[in-house]
C-alpha positions in Angstrom: 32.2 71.9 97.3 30.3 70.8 94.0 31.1 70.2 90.8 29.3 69.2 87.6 31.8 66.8 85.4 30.2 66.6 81.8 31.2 63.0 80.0 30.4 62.4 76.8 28.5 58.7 75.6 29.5 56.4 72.9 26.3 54.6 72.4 25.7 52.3 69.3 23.1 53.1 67.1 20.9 50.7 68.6 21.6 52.0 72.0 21.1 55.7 70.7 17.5 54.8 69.0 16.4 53.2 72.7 18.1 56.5 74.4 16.2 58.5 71.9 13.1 57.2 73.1 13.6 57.3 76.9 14.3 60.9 76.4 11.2 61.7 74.2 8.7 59.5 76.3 10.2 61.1 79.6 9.7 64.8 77.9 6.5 64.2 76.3 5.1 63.0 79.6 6.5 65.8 82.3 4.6 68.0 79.1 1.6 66.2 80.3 1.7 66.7 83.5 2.5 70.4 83.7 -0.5 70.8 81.8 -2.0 68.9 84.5 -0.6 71.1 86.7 -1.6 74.1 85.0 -5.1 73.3 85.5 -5.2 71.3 88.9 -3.1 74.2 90.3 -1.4 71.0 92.0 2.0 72.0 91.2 4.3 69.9 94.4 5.3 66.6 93.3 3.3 64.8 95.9 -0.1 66.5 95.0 0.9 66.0 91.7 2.0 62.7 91.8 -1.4 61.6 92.8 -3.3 63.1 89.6 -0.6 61.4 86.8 1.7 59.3 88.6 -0.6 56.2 87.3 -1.1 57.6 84.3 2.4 58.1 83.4 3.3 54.7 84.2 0.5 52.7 81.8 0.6 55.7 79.1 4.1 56.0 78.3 5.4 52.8 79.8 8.3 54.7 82.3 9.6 53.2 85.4 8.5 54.1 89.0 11.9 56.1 89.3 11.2 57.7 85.9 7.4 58.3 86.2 8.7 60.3 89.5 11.6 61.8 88.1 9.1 63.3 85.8 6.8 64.4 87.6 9.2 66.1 90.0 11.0 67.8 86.8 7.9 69.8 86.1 7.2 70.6 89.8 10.6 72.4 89.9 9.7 74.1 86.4 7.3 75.8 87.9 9.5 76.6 90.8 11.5 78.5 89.0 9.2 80.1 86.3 7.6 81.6 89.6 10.9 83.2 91.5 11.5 84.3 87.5 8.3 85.9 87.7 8.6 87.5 91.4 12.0 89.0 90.1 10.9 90.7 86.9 13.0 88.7 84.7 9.6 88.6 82.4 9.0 92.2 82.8 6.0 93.8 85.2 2.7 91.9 85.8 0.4 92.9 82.9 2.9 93.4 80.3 2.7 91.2 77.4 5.9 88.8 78.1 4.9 88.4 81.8 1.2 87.6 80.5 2.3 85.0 78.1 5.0 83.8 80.7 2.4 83.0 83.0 -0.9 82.3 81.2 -0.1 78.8 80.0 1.8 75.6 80.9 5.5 74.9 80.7 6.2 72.8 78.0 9.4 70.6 77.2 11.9 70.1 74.8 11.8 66.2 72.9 15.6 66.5 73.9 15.4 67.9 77.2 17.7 66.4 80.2 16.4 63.7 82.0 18.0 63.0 85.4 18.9 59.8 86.6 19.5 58.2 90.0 21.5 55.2 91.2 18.7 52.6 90.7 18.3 53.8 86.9 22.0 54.3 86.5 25.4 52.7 87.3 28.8 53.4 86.4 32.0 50.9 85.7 34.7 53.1 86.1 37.4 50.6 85.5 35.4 49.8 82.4 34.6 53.3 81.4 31.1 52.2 80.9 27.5 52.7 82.2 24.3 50.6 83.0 21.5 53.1 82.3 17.4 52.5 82.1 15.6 52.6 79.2 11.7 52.2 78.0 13.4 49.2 76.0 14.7 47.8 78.9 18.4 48.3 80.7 21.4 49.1 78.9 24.3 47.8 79.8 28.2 48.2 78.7 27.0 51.9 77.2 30.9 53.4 76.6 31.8 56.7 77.8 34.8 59.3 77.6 36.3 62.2 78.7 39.4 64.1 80.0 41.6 62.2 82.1 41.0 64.4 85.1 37.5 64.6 84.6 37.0 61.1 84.9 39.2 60.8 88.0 37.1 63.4 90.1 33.9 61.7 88.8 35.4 58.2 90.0 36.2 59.4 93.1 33.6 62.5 93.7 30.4 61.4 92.2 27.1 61.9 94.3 23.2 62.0 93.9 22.2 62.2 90.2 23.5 62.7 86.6 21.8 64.3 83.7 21.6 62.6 80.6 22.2 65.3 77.6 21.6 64.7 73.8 23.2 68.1 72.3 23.6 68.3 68.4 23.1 64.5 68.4 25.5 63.8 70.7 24.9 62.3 74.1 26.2 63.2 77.5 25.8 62.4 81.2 26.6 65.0 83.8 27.4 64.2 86.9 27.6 66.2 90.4 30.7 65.5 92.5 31.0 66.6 96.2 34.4 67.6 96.8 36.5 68.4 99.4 37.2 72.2 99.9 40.7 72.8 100.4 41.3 75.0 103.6 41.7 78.4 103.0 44.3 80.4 103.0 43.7 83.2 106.0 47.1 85.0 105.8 47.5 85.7 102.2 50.8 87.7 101.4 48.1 90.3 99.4 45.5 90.2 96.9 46.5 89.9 92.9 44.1 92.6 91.3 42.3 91.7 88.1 40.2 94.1 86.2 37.7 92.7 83.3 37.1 94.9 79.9 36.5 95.2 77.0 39.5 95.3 74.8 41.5 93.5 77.5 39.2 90.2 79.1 41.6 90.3 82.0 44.6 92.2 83.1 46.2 91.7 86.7 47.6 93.7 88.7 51.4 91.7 88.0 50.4 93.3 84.4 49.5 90.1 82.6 46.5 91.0 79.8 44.8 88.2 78.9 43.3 89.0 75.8 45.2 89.0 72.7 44.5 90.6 68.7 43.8 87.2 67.4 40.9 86.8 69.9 39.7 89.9 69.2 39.8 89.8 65.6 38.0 86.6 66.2 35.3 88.0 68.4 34.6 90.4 65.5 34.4 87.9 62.8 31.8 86.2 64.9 30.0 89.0 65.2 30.3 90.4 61.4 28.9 86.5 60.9 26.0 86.7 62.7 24.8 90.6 61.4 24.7 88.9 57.8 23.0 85.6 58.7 20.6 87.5 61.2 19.5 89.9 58.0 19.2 87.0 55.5 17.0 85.3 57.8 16.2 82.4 55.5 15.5 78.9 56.8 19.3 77.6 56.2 20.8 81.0 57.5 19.1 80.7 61.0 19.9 77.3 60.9 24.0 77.9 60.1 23.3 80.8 62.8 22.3 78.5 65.3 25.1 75.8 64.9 27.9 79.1 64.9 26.4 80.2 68.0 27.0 77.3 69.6 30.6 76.8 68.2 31.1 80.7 69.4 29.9 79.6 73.0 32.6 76.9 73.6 35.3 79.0 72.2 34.4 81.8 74.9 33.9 79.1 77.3 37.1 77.4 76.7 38.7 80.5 76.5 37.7 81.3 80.2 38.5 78.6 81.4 42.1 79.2 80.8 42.4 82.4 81.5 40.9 81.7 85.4 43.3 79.1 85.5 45.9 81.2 84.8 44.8 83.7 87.0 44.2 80.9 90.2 47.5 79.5 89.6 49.2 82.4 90.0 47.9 83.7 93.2 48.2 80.1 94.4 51.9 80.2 93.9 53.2 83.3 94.7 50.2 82.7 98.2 48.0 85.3 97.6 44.1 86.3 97.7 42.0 87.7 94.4 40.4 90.3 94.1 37.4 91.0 91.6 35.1 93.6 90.8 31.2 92.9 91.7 29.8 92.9 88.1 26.7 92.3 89.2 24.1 95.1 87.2 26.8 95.9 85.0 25.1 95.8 81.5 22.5 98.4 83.0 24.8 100.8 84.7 27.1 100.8 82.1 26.6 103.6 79.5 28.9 102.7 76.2 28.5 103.9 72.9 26.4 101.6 70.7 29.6 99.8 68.7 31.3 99.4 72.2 27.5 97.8 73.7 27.6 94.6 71.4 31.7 94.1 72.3 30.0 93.9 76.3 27.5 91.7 75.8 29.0 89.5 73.1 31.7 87.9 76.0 30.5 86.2 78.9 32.0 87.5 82.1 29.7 86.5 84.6 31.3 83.1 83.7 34.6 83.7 83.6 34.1 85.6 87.1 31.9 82.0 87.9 35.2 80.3 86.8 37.9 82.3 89.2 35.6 82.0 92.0 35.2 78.0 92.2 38.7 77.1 90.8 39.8 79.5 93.8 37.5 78.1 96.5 39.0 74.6 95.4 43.2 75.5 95.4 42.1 77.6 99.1 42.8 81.1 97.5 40.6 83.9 99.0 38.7 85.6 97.1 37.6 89.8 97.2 34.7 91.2 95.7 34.9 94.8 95.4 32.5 98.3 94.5 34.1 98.7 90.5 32.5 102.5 90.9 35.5 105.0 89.3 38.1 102.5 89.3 39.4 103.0 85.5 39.4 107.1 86.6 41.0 107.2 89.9 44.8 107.2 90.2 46.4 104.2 91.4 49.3 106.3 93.3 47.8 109.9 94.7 43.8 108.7 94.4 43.1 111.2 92.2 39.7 110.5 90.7 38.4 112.2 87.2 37.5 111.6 83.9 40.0 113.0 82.5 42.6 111.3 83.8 41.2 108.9 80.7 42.4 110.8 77.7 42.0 107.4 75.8 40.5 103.8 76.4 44.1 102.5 76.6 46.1 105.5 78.3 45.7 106.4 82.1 47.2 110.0 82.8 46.8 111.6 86.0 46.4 115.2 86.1 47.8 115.8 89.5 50.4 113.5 90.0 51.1 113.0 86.9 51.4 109.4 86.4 51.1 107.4 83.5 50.4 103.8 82.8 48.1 101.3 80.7 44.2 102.4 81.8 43.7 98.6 82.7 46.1 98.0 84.8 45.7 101.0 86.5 42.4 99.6 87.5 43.9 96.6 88.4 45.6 98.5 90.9 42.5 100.1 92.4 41.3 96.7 92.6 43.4 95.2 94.4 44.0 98.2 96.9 40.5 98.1 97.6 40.0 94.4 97.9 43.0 94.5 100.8 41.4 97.3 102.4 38.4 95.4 102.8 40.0 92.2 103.7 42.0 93.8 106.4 38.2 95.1 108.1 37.3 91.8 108.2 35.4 90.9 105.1 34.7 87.3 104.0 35.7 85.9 100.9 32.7 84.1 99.0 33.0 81.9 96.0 29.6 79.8 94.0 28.4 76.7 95.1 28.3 75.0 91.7 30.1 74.9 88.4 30.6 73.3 85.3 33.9 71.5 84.0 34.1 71.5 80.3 
């Protein structure tokens, strides 16, 4: 299994000014060459290679590794603007996005990550420092930090290359580590339930909620926040915008990443699977009223679903994915389904059996019921390939 461990650098200024450089001569020149590209139509790295290999090297002074690290960085650019393109994320061929989308070259960020390989990069773990490659030459004894754990998977996991980051003027390396998957577990004792929302992020089917008023009231400050700086639209309120957003981001991620930990220890202890709703579509099927649209879209889900899944696949808890069609209406007890067994968004009341319980974990219920259906027909439990640890 892999994982992406995110340390961050304690360069010197000196260093910084040299990394500064690397990254904006490394950037500036994949620009080149997917303008290059863009033209030629040469667009894999080794038809590429031969128009600006040479000229990358005596232009811009990079390394062999580098020059090719560049090159290949705009190849798979255009790799992915094209499956972008063939899936309609830029809307149908001949509207305007999809015209300006594909009518001229991709073009990089000054800051943009450049990736690294062992011959441009080594790491003294005992040290807690790195040996990276600059246009000013190698730098050596470059400090680094991070979380205790992180740096223990990264010592002992690390494979292929690392990334190097500079985000708000701070610089990062991250770093894949191949793991070992932890066998699964093939006889769970049953599936814990967990339904995502709106008011409630997550609530099991044990009836934990994982939510809280404080977050809440938070998640509507941040919004209230960015309304006013989004209609004052001046130079320093787009800018103040900008640096919230990000702050907002790492809240939501950090947030996530406790609550899935929660969720995976929990199922590991007590030896059970999970079961999930497949959100996948959700923002288009789902039909909210317009101050209940910006509470969906303002929390990431798809991340903290990301999150359950590979902290799972690594403990060896199965995982369900499961049709979330009618599962806030139907009755967890007699099956009744109908919409108004919904009288409000945090009461479920059955109208044939009569049962009564919060609406979200009712769902839960659903959720797990049928997640062990379909894990009793022979359905496999699937979790992502590749993650982030923040």
């Amino acid at each position: 299994m892999k994982l992406v461990v995110r340390v961050k650098l304690l360069p010197t200024p000196m260093q910084v000014a040299a990394l500064e450089a690397t990254l904006h001569a490394c950037n500036e020149s994949a620009t080149w060459a997917a303008f290059v590209a863009f033209e030629t139509k040469a667009q894999r790295p080794l038809q590429l290679r031969k128009h600006t290999y040479a000229e990358i090297r005596l232009r811009w002074g990079l390394g062999a590794q580098a020059a090719q690290h560049a090159i290949k960085k705009t190849c798979d650019a255009y790799t992915t603007l094209k499956a972008n393109l063939r899936a309609g994320r830029y809307g149908r061929p001949g509207s305007r996005r999809h015209t300006r989308a594909s009518g001229k070259p991709v073009v990089f960020r000054p800051d943009a990550a450049q990736p690294y390989d062992d011959r441009m990069l080594s790491w003294q773990h005992r040290s807690r420092t790195v040996s990276i490659w600059t246009t000013a030459g190698r730098l050596k004894n470059v400090a680094f930090t991070g979380q205790a754990e992180q740096l223990e998977v990264l010592a002992q996991h690390r494979r292929g290359e690392s990334d190097l980051v500079c985000q708000g003027g701070k610089w990062f390396l991250i770093a894949t580590c191949d793991i070992d998957e932890t066998p699964p577990n093939t006889h769970p004792a049953g599936l814990l339930g967990v339904d995502l929302g709106i008011a409630n992020i997550a609530v099991t089917s044990d009836g934990t909620r994982h939510c809280g008023r404080r977050i809440n009231r938070k998640r509507n400050n941040d919004r209230t926040l960015r309304s006013k700086l989004q209609k004052k639209n001046t130079k320093s309120a787009r800018r103040r915008a900008k640096k919230h957003a990000g702050k907002e981001a790492r809240r939501a991620r950090d947030i996530n990443h406790k609550i899935s930990k929660r969720i995976v220890a929990e199922a590991e202890r007590t030896g059970r699977g999970i079961a999930l709703e497949q959100l996948t579509g959700i923002r288009e099927r789902a039909r909210l009223r317009k101050p209940q649209r910006t509470t969906l879209h303002s929390w990431p889900f798809a991340q903290l679903g990301s999150f359950i899944a590979y902290k799972a696949k690594k403990a060896g808890v199965p995982i369900m994915y499961v049709d979330p069609a009618y599962t806030s209406q139907e009755c967890s007890q007699c099956h009744h389904t109908a919409r108004h067994n919904r009288p409000s968004q945090a009461v479920f009341s059955c109208r044939v059996c009569g049962f009564v319980d919060h609406a979200d974990h009712n769902a839960s219920h659903n959720i797990r019921h049928r997640g062990w259906m379909a894990w009793v027909c022979g359905a496999q439990s699937t979790a992502p390939e590749l993650t982030l640890i923040a």
